[in-house]
Steps between C-alpha positions, in 0.01 A plus 500: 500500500395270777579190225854631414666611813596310823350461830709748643449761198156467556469569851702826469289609234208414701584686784624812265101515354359471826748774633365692193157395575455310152307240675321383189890447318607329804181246490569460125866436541420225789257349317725469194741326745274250636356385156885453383552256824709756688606449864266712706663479846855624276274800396360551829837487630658756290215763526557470846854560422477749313251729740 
């Protein structure tokens, strides 16, 4: 998931598992982004966004 969707997709989603408390998905998702060369500071961003 973290290779197919955005920055922004990926934040939300991020802060929906941790709201969930799914902290191991939300490490797994983030991870996924960074090996794929995602913008972390987008991500960051849009978790913070979406809180």
């Amino acid at each position: 998931m973290g290779v197919v969707l955005d920055e922004g997709e990926i934040g939300v989603a991020a802060s929906a598992l941790a709201s969930a408390r799914m902290m191991q998905e939300m490490e797994l998702i983030l991870r996924a982004a960074e090996s794929a060369g995602k913008d972390s500071v987008k991500i960051v961003m849009a978790f913070g966004e979406a809180r």
